[in-house]
VOKEPA-24778 format. One line per 10 residues: their letters; for each residue y negated, x, z negated of C-alpha. Coordinates in steps of 0.2 Angstrom, whole numbers, plus 2048, in hexadecimal, padded with zeros to 3 digits. Layout:
residues N
a = Y,X,Z; ...
***
This chain:
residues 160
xxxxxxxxxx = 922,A52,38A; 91B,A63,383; 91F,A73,38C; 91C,A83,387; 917,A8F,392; 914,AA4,391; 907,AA8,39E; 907,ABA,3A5; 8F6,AC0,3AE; 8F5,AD4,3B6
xxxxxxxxxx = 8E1,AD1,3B6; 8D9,ADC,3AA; 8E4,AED,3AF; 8D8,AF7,3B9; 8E5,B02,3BF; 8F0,AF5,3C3; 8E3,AE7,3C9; 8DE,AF7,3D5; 8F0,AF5,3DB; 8F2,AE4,3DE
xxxxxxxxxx = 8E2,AE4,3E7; 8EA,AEF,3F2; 8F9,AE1,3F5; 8FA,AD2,3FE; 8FC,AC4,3F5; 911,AC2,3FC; 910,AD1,3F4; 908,ACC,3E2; 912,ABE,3E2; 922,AC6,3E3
xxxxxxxxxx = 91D,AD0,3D4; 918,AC3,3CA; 928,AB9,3CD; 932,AC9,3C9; 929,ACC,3B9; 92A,AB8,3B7; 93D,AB7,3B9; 940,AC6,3AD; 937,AC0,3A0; 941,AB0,3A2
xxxxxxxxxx = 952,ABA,3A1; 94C,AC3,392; 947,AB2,38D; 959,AA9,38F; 960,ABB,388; 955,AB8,377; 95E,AA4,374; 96F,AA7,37B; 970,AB5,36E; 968,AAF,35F
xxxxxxxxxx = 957,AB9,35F; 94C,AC1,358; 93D,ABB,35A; 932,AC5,366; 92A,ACC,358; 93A,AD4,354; 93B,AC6,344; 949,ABD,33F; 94B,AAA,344; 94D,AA0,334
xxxxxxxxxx = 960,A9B,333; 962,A88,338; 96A,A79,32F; 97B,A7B,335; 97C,A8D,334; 981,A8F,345; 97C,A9D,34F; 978,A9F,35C; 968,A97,353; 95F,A90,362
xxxxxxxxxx = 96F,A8D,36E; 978,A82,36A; 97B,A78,37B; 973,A83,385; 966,A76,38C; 954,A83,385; 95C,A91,38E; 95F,A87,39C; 94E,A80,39B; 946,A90,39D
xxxxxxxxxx = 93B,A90,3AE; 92C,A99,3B6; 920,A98,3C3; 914,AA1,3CC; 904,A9B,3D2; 8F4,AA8,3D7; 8F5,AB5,3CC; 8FD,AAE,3BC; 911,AAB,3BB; 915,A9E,3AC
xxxxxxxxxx = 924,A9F,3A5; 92A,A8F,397; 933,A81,393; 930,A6E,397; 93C,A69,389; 934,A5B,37E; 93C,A66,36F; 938,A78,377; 926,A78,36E; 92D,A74,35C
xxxxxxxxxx = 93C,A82,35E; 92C,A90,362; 91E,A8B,355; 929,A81,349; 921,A6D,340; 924,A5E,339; 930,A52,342; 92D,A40,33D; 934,A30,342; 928,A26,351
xxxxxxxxxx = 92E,A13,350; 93B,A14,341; 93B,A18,32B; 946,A26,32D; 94D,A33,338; 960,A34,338; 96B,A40,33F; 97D,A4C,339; 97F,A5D,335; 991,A61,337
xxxxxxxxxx = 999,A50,330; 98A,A4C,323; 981,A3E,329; 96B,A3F,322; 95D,A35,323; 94D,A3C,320; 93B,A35,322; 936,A49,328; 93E,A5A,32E; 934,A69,32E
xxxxxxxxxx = 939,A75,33A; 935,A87,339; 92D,A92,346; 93C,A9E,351; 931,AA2,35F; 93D,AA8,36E; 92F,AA8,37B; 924,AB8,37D; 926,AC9,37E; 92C,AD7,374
xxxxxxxxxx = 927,AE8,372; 938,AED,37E; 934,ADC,388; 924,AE4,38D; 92A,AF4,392; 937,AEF,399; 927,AE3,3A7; 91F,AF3,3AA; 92D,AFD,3AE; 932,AEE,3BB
xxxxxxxxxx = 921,AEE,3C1; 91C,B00,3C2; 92E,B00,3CD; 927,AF3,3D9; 919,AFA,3DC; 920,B0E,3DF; 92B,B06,3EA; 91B,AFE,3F5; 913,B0C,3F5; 920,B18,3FC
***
């Protein structure tokens, strides 16, 4: 199984290691699994509506020209889950196919001559599909702000 995973670390800030220092770790915690689940909902937001990319790029259109591209059964966006542990929150997938969908490869038959499969009615066989790169995990420019605003909130509200 392959999971992809988006690690999010608050070392490295000053100001805000400062902060944190200042926190009990019940209280770290809670930010980090609020920053966690938001970036899973902007995550699920990302595949339930068809992109873009975290970079702000466009996915590559699939085979069956269905869009959502990435949403068909819903089961990625489903998938998405985080964690917390210490001072790091992980947010991934543990779907065998969710690593393929991010950085894109080859997919080529294990134990058989061919891989066979339909697109609509079409029925193909083919010793190789390449699939392109549609990243849905990371973080935009909006993502981004979008954490500190959450986080600057947090903390204000501890601090009153």
């Amino acid at each position: 199984m392959s999971a992809l995973i988006v690690r999010l670390d608050l070392s490295g800030f000053g100001t805000i290691e400062a902060i944190l220092a200042r926190l009990n770790p019940l209280q770290s915690e809670t930010l980090l699994e609020a920053l966690a689940r938001l970036i899973r909902e902007q995550t699920v937001d990302r595949l339930i509506s068809g992109g873009p990319a975290p970079d702000g790029s466009a996915w590559k259109p699939n085979a069956e020209r269905r869009t959502p591209i990435l949403h068909r059964t819903g089961a990625l966006a489903r998938s998405i889950d985080y964690a917390v542990s210490g001072n790091a929150a992980i947010v991934g997938s543990g779907l065998v196919y969710a690593a393929i969908h991010q950085h894109g490869g080859a997919i080529k038959p294990r134990s058989a001559g061919a891989l066979a499969f339909r697109i609509g009615n079409q029925f193909i066989m083919t010793r190789k599909v390449t699939m392109p790169a549609r990243p849905y995990i990371g973080l935009s420019v909006e993502d981004r702000a979008e954490l500190v605003a959450a986080a600057v909130g947090y903390l204000r509200r501890l601090f009153q």
